[in-house]
C-alpha positions in Angstrom: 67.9 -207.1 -183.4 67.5 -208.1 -180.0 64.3 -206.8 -179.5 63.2 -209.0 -182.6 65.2 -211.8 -181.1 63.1 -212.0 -178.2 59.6 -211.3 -179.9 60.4 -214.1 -182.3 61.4 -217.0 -179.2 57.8 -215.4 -177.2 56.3 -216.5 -180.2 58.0 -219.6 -180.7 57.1 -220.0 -177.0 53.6 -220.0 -178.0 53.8 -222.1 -181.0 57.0 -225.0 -181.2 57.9 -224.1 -178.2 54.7 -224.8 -176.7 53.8 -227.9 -174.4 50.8 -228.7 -177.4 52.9 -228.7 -180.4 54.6 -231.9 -179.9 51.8 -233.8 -179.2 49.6 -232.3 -181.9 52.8 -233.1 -184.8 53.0 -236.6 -183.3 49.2 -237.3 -182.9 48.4 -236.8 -186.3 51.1 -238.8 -187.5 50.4 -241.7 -184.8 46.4 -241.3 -185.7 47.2 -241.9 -189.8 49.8 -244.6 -188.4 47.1 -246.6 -186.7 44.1 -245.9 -189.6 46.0 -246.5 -191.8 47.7 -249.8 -190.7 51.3 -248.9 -190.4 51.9 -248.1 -194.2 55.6 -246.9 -193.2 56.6 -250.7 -193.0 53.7 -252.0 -195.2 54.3 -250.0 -198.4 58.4 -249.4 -197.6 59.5 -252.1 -200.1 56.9 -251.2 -202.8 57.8 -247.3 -202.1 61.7 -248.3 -203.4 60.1 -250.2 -206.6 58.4 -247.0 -207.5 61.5 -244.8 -206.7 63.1 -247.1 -209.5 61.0 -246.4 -212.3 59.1 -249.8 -212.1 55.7 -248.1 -212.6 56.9 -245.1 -214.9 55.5 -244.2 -218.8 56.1 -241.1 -220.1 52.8 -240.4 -221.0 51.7 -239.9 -217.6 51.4 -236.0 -217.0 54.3 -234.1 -215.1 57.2 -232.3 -215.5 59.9 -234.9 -213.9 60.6 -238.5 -212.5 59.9 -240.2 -209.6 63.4 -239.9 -208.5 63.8 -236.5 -209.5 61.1 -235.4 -207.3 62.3 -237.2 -204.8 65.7 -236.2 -205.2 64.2 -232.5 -205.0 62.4 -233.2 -202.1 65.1 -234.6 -200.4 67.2 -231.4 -201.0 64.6 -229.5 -199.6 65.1 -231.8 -196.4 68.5 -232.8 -195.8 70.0 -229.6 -195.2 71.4 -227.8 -192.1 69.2 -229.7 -189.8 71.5 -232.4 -190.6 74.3 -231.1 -189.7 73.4 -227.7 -187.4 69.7 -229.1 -186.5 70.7 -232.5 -184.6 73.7 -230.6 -182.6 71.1 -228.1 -181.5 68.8 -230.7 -180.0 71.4 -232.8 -178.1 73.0 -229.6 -177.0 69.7 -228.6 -176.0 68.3 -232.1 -174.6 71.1 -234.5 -174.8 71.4 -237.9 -176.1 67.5 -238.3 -175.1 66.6 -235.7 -178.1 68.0 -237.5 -180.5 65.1 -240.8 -179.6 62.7 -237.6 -179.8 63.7 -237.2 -183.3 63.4 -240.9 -184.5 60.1 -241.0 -183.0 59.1 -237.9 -185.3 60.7 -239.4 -188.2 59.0 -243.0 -187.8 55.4 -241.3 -187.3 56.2 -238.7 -189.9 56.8 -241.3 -192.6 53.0 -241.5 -192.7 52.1 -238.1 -192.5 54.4 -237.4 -195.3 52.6 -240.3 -197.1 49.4 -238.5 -196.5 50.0 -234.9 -197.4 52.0 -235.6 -200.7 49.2 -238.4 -201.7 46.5 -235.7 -200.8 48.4 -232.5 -202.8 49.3 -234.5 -205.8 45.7 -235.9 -205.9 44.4 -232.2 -206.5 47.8 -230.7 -208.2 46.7 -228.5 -211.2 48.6 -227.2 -214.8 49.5 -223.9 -215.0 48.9 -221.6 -218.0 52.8 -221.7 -218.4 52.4 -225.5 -218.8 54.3 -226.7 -215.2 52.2 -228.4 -212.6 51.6 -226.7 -209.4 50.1 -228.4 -206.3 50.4 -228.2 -202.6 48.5 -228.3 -199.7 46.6 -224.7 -200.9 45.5 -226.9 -203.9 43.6 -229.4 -202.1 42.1 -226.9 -199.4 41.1 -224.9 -202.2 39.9 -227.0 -204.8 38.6 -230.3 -202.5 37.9 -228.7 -199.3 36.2 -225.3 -200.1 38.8 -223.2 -197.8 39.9 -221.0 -200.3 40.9 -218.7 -197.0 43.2 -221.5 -195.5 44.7 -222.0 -198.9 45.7 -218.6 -199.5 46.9 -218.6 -195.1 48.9 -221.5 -196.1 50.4 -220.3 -199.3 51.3 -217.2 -197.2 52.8 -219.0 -195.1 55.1 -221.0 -197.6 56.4 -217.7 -198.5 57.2 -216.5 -195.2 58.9 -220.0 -194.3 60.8 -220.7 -197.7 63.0 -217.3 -196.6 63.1 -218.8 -192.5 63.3 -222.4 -193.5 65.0 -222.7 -196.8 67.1 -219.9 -197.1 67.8 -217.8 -194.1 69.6 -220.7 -192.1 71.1 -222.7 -194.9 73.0 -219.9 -195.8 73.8 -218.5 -192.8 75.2 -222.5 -192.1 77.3 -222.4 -195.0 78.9 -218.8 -194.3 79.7 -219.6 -190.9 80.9 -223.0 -191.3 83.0 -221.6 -194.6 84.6 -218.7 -192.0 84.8 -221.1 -189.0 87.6 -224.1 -191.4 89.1 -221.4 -194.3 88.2 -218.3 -192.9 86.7 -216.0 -195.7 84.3 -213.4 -195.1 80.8 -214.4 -194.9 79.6 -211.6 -197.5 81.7 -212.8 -200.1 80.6 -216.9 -199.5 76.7 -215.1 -199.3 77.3 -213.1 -202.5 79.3 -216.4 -204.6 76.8 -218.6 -203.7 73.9 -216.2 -204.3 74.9 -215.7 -207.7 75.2 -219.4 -208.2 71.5 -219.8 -206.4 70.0 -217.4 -209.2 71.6 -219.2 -212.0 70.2 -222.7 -210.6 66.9 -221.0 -209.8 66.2 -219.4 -212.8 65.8 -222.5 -214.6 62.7 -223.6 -213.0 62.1 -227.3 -211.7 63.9 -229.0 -215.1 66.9 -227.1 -214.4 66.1 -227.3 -210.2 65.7 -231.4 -210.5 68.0 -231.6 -212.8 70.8 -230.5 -210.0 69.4 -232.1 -207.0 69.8 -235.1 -208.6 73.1 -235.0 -208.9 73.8 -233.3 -206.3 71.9 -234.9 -203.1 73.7 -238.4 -203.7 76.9 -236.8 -203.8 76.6 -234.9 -200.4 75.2 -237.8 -198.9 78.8 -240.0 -200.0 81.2 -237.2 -199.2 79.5 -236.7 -195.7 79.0 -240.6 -195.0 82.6 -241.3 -195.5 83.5 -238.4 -192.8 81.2 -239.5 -190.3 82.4 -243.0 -190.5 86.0 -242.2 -190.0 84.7 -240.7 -186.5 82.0 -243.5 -185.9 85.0 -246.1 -186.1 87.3 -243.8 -184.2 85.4 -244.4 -181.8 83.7 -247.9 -181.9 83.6 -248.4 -178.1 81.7 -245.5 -177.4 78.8 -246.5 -180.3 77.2 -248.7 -177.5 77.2 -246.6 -174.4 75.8 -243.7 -177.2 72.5 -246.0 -177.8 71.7 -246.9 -174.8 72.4 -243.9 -173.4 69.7 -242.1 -176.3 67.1 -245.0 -175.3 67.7 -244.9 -171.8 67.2 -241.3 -171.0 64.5 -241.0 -173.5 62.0 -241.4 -170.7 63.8 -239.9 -168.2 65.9 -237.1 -169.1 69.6 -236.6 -169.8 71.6 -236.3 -166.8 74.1 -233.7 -166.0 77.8 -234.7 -167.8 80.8 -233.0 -168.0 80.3 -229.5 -168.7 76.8 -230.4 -169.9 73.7 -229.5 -167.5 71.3 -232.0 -168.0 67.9 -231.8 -169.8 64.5 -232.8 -168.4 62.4 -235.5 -170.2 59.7 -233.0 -171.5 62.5 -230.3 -172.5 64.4 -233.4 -174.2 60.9 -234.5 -175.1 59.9 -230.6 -176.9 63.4 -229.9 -178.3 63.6 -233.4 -180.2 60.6 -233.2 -181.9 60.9 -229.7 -182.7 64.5 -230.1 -184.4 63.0 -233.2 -186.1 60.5 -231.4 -188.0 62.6 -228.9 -188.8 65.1 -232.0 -190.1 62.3 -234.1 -192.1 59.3 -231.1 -193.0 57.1 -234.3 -192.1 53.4 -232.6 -191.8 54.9 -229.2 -192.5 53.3 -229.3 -196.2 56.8 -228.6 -198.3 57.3 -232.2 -199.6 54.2 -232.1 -201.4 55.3 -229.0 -203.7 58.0 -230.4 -204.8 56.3 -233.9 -205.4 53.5 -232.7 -207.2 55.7 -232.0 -210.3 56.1 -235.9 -210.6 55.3 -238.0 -213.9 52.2 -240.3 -212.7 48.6 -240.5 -212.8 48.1 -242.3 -209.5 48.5 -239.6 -206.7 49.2 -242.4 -203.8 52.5 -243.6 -206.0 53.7 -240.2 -205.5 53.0 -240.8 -201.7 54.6 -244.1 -201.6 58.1 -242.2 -203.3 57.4 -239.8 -200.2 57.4 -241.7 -197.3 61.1 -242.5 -198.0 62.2 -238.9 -197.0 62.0 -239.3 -193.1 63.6 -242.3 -193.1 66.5 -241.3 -195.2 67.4 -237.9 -194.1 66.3 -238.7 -189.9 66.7 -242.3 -189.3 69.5 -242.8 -191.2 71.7 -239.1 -192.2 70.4 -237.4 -188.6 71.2 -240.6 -186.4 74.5 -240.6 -188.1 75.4 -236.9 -187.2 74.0 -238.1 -183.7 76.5 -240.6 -183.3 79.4 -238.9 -184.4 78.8 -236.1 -181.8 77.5 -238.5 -178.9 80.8 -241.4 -180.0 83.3 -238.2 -180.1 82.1 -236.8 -176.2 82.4 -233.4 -178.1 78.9 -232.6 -176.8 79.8 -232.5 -172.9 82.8 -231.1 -173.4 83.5 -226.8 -173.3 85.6 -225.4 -176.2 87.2 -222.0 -176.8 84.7 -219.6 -178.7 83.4 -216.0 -179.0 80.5 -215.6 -177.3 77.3 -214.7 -178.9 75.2 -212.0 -177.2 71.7 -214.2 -177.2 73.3 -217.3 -175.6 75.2 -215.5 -172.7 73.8 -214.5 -169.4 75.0 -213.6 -166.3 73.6 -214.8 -163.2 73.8 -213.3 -159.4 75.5 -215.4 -157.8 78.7 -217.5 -157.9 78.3 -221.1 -159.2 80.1 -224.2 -159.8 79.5 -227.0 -162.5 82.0 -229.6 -160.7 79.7 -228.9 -157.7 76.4 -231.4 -157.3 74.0 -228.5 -155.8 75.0 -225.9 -157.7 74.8 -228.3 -160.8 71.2 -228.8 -159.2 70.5 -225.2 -158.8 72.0 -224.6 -162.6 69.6 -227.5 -164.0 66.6 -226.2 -162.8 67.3 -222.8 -164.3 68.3 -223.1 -167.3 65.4 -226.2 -168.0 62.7 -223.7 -166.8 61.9 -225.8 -163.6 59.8 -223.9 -161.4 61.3 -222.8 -158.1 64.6 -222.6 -159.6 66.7 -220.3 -157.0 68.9 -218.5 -159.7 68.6 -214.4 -160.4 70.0 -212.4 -163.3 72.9 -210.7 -162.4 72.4 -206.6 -162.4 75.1 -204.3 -161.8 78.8 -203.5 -162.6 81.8 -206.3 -163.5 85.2 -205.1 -163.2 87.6 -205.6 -165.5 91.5 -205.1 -165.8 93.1 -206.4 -168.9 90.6 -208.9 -170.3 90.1 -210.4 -167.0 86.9 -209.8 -164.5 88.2 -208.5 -161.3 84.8 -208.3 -159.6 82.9 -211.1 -157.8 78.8 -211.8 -157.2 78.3 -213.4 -160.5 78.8 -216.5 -162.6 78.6 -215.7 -166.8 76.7 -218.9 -168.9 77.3 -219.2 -172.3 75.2 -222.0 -174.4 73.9 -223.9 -171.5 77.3 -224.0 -169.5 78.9 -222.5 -167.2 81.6 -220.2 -168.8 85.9 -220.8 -168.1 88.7 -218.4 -169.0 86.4 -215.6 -169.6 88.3 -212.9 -171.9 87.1 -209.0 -172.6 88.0 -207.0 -175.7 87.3 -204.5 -177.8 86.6 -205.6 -181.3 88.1 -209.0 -180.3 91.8 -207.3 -180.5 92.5 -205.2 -177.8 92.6 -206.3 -173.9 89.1 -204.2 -172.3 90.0 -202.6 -169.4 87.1 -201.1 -167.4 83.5 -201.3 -165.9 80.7 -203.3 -167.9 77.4 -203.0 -166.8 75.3 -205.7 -166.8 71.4 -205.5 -166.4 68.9 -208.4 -166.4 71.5 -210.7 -167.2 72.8 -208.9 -170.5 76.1 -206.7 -170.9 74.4 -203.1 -171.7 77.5 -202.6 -174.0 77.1 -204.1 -176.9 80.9 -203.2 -178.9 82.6 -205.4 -175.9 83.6 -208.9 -177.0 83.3 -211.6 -174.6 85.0 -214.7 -175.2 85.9 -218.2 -173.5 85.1 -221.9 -173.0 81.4 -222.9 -172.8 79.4 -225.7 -174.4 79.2 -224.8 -178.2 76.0 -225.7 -180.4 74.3 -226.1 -184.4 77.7 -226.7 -187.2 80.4 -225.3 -184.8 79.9 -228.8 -182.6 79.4 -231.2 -185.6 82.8 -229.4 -187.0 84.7 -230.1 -183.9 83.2 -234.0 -184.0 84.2 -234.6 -187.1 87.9 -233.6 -186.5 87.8 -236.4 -183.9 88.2 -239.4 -186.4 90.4 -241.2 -188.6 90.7 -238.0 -190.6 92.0 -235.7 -187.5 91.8 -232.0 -188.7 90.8 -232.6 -191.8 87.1 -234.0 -190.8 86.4 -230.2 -190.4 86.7 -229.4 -194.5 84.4 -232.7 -194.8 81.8 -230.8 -192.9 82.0 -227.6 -194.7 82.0 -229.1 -197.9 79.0 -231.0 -196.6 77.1 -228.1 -194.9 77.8 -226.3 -198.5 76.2 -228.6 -200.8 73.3 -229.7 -198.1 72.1 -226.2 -197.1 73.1 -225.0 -201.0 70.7 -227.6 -202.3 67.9 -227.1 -199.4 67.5 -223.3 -201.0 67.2 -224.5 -204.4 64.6 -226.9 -203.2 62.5 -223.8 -201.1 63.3 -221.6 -204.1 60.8 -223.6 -206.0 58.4 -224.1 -203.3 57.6 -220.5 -202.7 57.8 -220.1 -206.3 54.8 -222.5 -206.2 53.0 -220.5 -203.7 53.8 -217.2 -205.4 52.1 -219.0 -208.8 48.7 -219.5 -206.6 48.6 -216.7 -204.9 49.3 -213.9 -207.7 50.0 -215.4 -211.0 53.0 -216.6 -212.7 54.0 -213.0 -213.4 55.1 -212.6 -209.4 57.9 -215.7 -209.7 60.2 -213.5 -210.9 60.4 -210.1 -208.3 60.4 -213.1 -205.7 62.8 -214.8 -206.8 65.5 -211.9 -207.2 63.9 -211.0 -202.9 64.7 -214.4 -202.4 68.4 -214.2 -203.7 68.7 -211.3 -201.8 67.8 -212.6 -198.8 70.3 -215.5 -198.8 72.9 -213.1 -199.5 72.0 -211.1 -196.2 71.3 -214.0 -194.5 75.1 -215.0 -194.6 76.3 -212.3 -192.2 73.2 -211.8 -189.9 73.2 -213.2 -186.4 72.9 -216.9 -186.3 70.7 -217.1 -183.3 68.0 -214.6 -184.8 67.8 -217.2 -188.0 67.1 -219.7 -185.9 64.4 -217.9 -184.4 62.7 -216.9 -187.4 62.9 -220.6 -188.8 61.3 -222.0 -185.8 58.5 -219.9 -185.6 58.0 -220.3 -189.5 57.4 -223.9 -189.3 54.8 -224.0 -187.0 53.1 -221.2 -189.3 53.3 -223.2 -192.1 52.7 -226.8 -190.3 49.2 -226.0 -188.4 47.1 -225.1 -191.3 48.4 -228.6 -192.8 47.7 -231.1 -190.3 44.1 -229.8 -189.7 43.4 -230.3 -193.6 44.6 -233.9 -194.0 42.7 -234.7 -191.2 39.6 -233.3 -192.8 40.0 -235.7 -195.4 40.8 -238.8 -193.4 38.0 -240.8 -195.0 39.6 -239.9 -198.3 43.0 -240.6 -197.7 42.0 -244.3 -196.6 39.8 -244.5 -200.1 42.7 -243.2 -202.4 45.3 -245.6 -200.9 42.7 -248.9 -201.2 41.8 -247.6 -205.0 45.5 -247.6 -205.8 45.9 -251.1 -204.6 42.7 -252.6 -206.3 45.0 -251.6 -209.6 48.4 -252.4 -208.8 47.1 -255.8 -208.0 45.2 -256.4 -211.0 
């Protein structure tokens, strides 16, 4: 598993992890932004008319309402990257991340706005009667690329198991263990049987729940992250300034928190905010394609509201409550995962302003930066490290009251060899205080409010029905790319491998999920922004057409 671990972050290092991604996500969405004359603030009142069923008749073709597709996009959305995905980027780059991610959200509400507009405009009727579309419709069928149709459709696949499924319920299981304390396998196995029920239905049965589930999630985890918010009312003002502030600078080293450069800040905040809003990753426009409507750009309109509602307004709350709280500087007791632990020659201090230095510049990737992994043998007598020559960093931070075990019972008592940073026994449980990261940090946040220990059930119960509802959502769209690729006849064996899958994914690794989700985006998102901006021209044409009959 670790061997795939660190395949899958080389490749994300090539791909979202790369210096180009960011800028090619946001330049797209800035470029559409600009030619098309800001339609994110232009066409934001009109898009709420059309949510409401203003413009609906039922003789338009489709299988569902405006709402309900946007209800089922919006479960496809708002999912652990609300909850797990904005920790991980201000853990990562700090209050600064989270501007990062209302940048992507702003220029996103465009490029949502073109994809779904563009899909919908090409979507096509199935021999079972449903509508299909996606972005593999209008490469196919508008821009003669059956090849990056079927790459794309591929692609789906592959990133409706490492977006939609893999983390959501590996969120909910650990999260469920975490506040009541059952076994992952049994939440996986509950839940997957509930999945298959849902899924089973097709998008009636699929829209039919989002709809009344996705407002309900969003109530029960508003109220929770209000009780924090005015907990903690005099730290709401120090948290803004301090995201606009160091958005062009950098976070700066507090508490047991490192620091962040501006273009690690910069890299991590965009990439967690794509992974929030989908924005120009092409799954929206599955989803919206099964809409009632004969005007493609309506459908478009509806869409635009997704960024803003699950990253400008649910991810900015989540932000606040974990900025407001402190929880995100501070180190909490926790069992250390074997991907985010690494031991370092050398013996370093956190309270200490050049080793802080030294510490920065290592674990942001700054080149020159004077810290080693650690190779040789640690000590240990009763749980305790008896040795010297080394510091152990867990999640960013440098680790306190380090404890050894055996199966996380019994006091270890021996010598551990450590090579290139990484203990080479893997049955040894290491344990401690360190930064913590993804729903284990939101969990602690919320406890920090009006509601005390409670606020932790409040995220569970949130995490459930958001990262329940973001499968149901991805069930559907790789059901959709299943349908183009090889015929109704091959929904069915995927989705009993897709069941499957969330099952496993409940007690796998968290860190590997994370992995595989990152590098499935970017799979999925490249062969998208290069066909909307192939049809440019078009886009501009469709949207002034629309307009030339609404205001007839």
């Amino acid at each position: 598993m670790e061997g795939l671990y660190n395949f899958l972050v080389s490749l994300d290092g090539m791909l979202g992890g790369a210096d180009w991604f960011p800028f090619v996500l946001l330049g797209v969405g800035l470029f559409f932004t600009i030619y098309l004359k800001f339609p994110q603030i232009r066409f934001f009142k009109h898009a709420w008319l059309v949510v409401t069923g203003k413009y609906d008749s039922d003789s338009d073709p489709g299988d569902t309402t405006h709402f309900r597709a946007l209800t089922t996009a919006l479960s496809g959305t708002v999912g652990t990257g609300n909850i797990s995905g904005v920790a991980f980027a201000i853990f990562l780059g700090g209050p600064a991340a989270l501007f990062w991610m209302w940048a992507t959200a702003f220029l996103g509400m465009t490029t949502k706005f073109v994809e779904v507009t563009l899909s919908h405009k090409y979507r096509v009727q199935t021999e079972d009667g449903t509508m299909a579309g996606g972005p593999m419709y209008y490469m196919d069928r508008r821009l003669n690329m059956k090849w990056l149709a079927i790459a794309f459709a591929i692609a789906t696949v592959i990133s409706s198991f490492g977006t939609g499924n893999l983390p959501q319920s590996n969120g909910i299981a650990q999260s469920i263990e975490a506040t009541f304390g059952f076994d992952p396998l049994i939440v996986g196995s509950v839940l997957g049987i509930l999945l298959a029920l849902v899924i089973l239905g097709g998008i009636h049965r699929i829209a039919a729940v989002t709809a009344k589930v996705v407002p309900l999630m969003a109530v029960i985890y508003l109220i929770g992250a209000l009780a924090v918010i005015f907990a903690n009312l005099e730290n709401i003002g120090p948290a803004f300034m301090a995201v606009i502030g160091d958005a062009f600078s950098g976070s700066a080293a507090a508490g047991g928190f490192l620091g962040a450069s501006l273009a690690y800040a910069f890299n991590r905040g965009v990439n967690r905010g794509l992974f929030s809003n989908e924005a120009g990753q092409g799954s929206a426009p599955i989803a919206h394609a099964a809409a009632k409507t004969k005007e493609p750009t309506s459908e478009g309109m509806v869409s635009l509201l997704e960024p803003f509602i699950d990253t400008i307004i649910i991810c900015t709350i989540t932000g606040l409550v974990i900025l407001s709280s402190g929880v995100w500087k501070e180190k909490h007791q926790n069992v250390f995962d074997r991907s985010d632990m690494y031991f370092v020659a050398g013996q370093y201090d956190d309270k200490n302003a050049e080793d802080i230095n030294k510490l920065y510049r290592f674990i942001n990737g700054v080149d020159g930066a004077a810290i080693a992994p650690y190779t040789g043998p640690v000590s240990v007598v009763n749980g305790t490290a008896v040795s010297g020559g080394f510091t152990l960093l867990n999640a960013r931070s440098v680790a306190e009251e380090v404890n050894y075990s055996v199966g996380g019972d019994e006091a270890y008592t021996g010598t551990l060899q450590i090579n290139e940073g990484k203990p080479v026994k893997e049955n040894i449980q290491i344990s401690g205080k360190s930064l913590v990261h993804s729903a284990a940090l939101t969990t602690i946040a919320f406890t920090r409010g009006f509601f005390g220990d409670f606020g932790k059930y409040i995220v569970s119960i949130g995490l459930m029905l958001f990262a329940f509802s973001t499968a149901i959502a991805w069930s559907y769209y790789g059901d959709r790319a299943m349908t183009y690729l090889l015929g109704p006849r091959s929904v069915m064996p995927y989705r009993v491998i897709y069941v499957a899958g969330f099952i496993w994914a409940s007690f796998s690794d968290t860190t590997l999920v994370w992995a595989l989700s990152a590098v499935a985006i970017v799979v999925m998102t490249l062969p998208n922004l290069f066909g909307i901006m192939m049809l440019s021209k078009e886009m501009k044409q469709t949207v002034n057409e629309y307009w030339s009959k609404v205001n007839k």
